[in-house]
C-alpha positions in Angstrom: 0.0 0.0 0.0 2.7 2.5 0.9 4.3 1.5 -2.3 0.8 2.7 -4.4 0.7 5.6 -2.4 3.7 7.0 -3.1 3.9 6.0 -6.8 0.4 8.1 -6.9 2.1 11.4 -4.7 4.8 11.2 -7.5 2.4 11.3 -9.9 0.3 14.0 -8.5 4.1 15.6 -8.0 4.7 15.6 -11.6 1.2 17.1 -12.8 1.6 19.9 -10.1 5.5 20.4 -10.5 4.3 20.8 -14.7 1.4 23.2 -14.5 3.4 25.7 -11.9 5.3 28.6 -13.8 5.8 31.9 -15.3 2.6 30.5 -17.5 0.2 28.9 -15.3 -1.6 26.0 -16.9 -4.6 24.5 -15.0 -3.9 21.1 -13.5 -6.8 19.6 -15.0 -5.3 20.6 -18.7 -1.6 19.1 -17.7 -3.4 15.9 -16.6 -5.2 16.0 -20.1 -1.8 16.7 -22.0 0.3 13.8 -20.1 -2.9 11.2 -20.4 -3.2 11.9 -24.0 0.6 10.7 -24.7 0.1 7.6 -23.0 -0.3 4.3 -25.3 -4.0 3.8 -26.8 -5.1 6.8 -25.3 -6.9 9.5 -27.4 -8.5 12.9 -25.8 -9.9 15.4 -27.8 -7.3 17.9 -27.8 -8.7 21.5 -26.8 -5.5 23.3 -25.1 -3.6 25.6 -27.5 -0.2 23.7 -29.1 1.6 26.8 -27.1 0.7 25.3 -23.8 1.3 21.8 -24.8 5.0 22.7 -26.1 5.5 24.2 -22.3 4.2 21.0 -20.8 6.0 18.4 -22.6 9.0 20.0 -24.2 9.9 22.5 -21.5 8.3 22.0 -18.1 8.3 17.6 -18.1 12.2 17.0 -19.1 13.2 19.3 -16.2 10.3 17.3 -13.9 11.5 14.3 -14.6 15.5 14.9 -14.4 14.8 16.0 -10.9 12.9 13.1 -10.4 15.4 10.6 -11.5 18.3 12.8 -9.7 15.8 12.7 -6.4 15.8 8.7 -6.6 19.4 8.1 -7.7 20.1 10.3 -4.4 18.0 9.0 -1.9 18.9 5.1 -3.7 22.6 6.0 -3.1 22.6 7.1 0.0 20.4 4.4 1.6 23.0 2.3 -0.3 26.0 3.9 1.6 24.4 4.1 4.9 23.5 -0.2 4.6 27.1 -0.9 3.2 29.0 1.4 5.7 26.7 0.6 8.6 26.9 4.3 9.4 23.6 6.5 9.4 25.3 9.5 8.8 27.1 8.3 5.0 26.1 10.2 2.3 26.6 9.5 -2.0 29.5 12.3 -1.4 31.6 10.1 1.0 34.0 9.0 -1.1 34.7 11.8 -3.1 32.4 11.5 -5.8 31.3 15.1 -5.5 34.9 16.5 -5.5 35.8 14.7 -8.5 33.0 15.9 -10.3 33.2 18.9 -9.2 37.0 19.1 -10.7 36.0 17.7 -13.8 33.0 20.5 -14.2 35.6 23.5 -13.3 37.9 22.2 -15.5 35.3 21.9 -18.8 33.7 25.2 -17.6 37.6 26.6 -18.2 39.1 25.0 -21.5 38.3 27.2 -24.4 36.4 24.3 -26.2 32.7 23.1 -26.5 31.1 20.5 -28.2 27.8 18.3 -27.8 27.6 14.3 -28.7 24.7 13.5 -28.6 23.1 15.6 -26.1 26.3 14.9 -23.4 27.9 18.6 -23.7 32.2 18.5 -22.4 30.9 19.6 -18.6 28.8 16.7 -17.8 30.7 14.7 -19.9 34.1 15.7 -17.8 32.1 15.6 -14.6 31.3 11.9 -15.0 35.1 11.1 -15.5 35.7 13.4 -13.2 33.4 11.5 -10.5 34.5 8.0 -11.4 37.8 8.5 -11.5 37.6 10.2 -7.8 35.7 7.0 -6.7 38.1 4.5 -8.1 41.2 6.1 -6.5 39.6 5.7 -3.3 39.1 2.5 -3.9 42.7 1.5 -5.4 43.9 3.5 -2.1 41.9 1.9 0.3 42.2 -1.8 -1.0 44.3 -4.1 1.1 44.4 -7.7 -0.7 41.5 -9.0 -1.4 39.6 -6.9 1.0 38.2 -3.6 1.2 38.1 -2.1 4.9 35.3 0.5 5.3 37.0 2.5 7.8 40.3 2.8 5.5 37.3 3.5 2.3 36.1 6.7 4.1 38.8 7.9 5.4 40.7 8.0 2.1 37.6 9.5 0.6 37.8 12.0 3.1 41.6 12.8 2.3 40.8 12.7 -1.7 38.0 15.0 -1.0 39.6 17.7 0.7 42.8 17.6 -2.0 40.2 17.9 -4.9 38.3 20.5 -2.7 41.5 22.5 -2.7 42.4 22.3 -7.0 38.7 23.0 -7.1 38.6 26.3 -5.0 41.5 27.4 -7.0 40.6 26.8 -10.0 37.6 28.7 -9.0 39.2 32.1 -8.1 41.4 31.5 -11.1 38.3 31.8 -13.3 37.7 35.2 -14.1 34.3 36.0 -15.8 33.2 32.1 -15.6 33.1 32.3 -11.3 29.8 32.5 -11.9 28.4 29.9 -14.1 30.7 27.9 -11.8 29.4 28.2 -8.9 25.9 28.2 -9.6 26.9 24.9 -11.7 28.3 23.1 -8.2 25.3 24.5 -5.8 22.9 22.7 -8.8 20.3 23.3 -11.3 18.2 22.1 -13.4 17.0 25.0 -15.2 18.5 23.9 -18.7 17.1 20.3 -18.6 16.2 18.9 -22.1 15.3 15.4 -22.9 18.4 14.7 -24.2 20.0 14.9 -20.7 17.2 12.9 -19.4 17.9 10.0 -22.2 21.5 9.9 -21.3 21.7 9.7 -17.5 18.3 7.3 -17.5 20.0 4.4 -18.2 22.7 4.4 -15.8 20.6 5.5 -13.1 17.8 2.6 -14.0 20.4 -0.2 -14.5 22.4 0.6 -10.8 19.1 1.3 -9.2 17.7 -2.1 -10.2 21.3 -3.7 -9.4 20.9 -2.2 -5.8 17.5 -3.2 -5.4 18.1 -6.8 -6.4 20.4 -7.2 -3.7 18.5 -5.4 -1.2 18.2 -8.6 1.1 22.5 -8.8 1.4 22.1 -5.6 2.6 20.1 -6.6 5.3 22.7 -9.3 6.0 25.5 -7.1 5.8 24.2 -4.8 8.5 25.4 -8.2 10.8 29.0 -8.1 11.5 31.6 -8.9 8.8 32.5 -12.1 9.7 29.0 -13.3 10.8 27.9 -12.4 7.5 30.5 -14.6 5.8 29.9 -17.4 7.9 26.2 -17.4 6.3 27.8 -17.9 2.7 27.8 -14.0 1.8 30.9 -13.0 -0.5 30.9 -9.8 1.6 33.7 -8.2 -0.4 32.0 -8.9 -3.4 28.9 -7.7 -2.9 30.7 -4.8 -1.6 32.4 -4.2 -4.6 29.1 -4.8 -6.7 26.7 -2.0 -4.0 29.4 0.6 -4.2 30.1 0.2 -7.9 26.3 0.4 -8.4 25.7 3.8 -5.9 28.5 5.0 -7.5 27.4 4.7 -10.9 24.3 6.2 -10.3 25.4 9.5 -8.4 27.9 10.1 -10.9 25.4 10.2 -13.7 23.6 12.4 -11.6 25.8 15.4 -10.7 27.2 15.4 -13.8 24.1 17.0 -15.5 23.1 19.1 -13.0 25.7 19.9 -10.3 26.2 18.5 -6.4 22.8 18.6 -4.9 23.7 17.9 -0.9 21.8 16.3 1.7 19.1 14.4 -0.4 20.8 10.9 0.3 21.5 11.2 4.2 17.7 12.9 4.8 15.4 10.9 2.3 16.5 7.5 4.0 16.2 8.2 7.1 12.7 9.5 6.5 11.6 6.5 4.9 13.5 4.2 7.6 12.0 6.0 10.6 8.4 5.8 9.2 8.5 2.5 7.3 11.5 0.4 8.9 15.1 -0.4 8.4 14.0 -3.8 5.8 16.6 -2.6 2.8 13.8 -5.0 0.6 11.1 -1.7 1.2 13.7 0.9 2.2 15.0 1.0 -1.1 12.0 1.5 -3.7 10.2 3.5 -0.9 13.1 5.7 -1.3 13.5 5.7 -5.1 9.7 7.2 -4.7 10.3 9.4 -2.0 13.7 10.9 -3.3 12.1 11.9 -6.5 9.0 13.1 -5.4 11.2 15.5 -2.8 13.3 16.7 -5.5 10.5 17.3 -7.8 8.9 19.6 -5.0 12.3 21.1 -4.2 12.8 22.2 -7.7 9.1 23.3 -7.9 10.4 25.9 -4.9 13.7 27.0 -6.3 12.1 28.0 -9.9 9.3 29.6 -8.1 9.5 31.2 -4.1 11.8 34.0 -5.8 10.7 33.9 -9.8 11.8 35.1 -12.2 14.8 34.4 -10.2 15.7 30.5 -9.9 17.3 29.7 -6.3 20.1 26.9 -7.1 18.8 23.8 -5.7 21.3 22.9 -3.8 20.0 25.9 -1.3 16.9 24.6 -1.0 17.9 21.0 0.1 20.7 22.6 2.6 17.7 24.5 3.9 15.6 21.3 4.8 18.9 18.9 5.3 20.8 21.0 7.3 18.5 20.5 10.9 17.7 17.3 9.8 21.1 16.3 10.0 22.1 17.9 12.8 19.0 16.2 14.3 20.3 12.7 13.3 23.8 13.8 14.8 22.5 14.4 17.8 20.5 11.2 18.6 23.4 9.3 16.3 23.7 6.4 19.3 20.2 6.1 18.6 19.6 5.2 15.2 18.4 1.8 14.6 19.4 0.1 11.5 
């Protein structure tokens, strides 16, 4: 039932999210446009072709990029917190944000551009940018045949503040492009297109379904180590499999539309303290309730101050800010 509900909110979250703008479009009509693209579905169309372009060519790629970013988020981050056993992990942990930021600053500054295919040289360079970051860590923090969590963060943490630093110079290195760069790392979707949504669907459907399939290991892994081994889990390869998925998928997130903070340590723990710690609900509750968050996030930042757009990442350091310093505070306890 909670699974219904919330695919129906995200429904009714897209519809609203599509008929709010500088051009208001009555719900009822947005309904009409969306139902009338479905398969085998015919209405008599009696909306002008103006406000059908704003629904589905303007208004719906930027709806549903936030949506997909929301879920890859909130996925990821449930993802970290089960494989790190830590309720305060985040997608950023282990310097995926850094990287990507790097790779970003450093498109936004050669005096190149091209598009292939719909992936422009920023997001294209932030997705090397963020995998790159991730697989250091992991090269770093590998010992054997085994992959320590404690030595995993902390080299993220180490990576992180080194890319931090290139990246901040870079920054007032930058001259007239300070701007677009910043606003690019506090995250936007305001030039969303379907082409970005074709491109980062994929990866973001693929290591969500990964994740998900593998939701009851999770559970097992939240045992200790060994205890987990000695009921026949290959911890370390399941390891390698989770974090190469939630990887995947926040990568081919930021890349598009910057680092968005705070969506992967609040959206879990929302879902886990009103639906339970079972990673086998946790997760798809969270794929729904990331992107119907996001959805309503960006709904705020296009419109609380419009014409002016808010970059999003504001917004979700607005709400995840207390939250987390609400989690910090009762950290001993969180029940996982």
């Amino acid at each position: 039932m909670s699974l219904l509900g919330l695919s129906a909110a995200l429904i009714v979250s897209i519809a609203l999210a599509t008929s709010i703008g500088s051009v208001h479009i009555p719900l009822s009509t947005t309904f009409r446009i969306l139902i009338d693209k479905l398969p085998f579905v015919d209405i008599a169309q009696n909306w002008p072709s103006s406000i059908a372009t704003i629904v589905l060519d303007i208004r719906l790629p930027r709806v549903i990029l936030a949506g997909l970013v929301g879920a890859a988020l909130a996925t990821a981050g449930a993802t970290y917190q089960g494989l790190f056993r830590n309720p305060l992990a985040d997608p950023y942990l282990i310097g995926v944000a850094q990287g990507a930021s790097l790779g970003a600053v450093i498109g936004f500054l050669l005096p190149v551009s091209w598009n292939l295919a719909g992936f422009g040289l920023i997001p294209l360079l932030a997705f090397i940018g963020a995998l790159l970051a991730t697989v250091t860590v992991y090269l770093l923090a590998r010992t054997g045949k085994t992959l320590p969590v404690t030595t995993l963060i902390l080299a993220g943490v180490a990576l992180s503040s080194l890319l931090g630093s290139i990246v901040s110079y870079l920054i007032i290195s930058s001259g007239d492009k300070m701007h677009s760069i910043i606003f690019w790392l506090m995250g936007s979707f305001s030039l969303s297109q379907w082409s970005e949504v074709r491109m980062v669907l994929p990866y973001i459907a693929v290591g969500t379904a990964v994740i998900i399939i593998f939701a009851r290991l999770l559970n097992v892994m939240q045992l200790d180590e060994e205890q987990a081994q000695q009921l026949g889990v290959n911890v370390e390869k399941y390891k390698l499999i989770l974090l190469a998925a939630a990887t995947l998928i926040t990568a081919a997130s930021v890349s598009f539309v910057g680092t968005i903070g705070f969506v992967g340590i609040i959206i879990p723990h929302a879902v886990r303290m009103i639906w339970g710690a079972d990673h086998r609900f946790l997760l798809p509750l969270s794929v729904l309730t990331g992107a119907i968050f996001m959805i309503l996030t960006d709904l705020v930042a296009r419109t609380v101050l419009a014409p002016t757009e808010i970059p999003i990442g504001v917004i979700t350091a607005i709400c995840g800010a207390p939250f987390f310093l609400y989690l910090l505070k009762r950290r001993k306890k969180v029940i996982f």
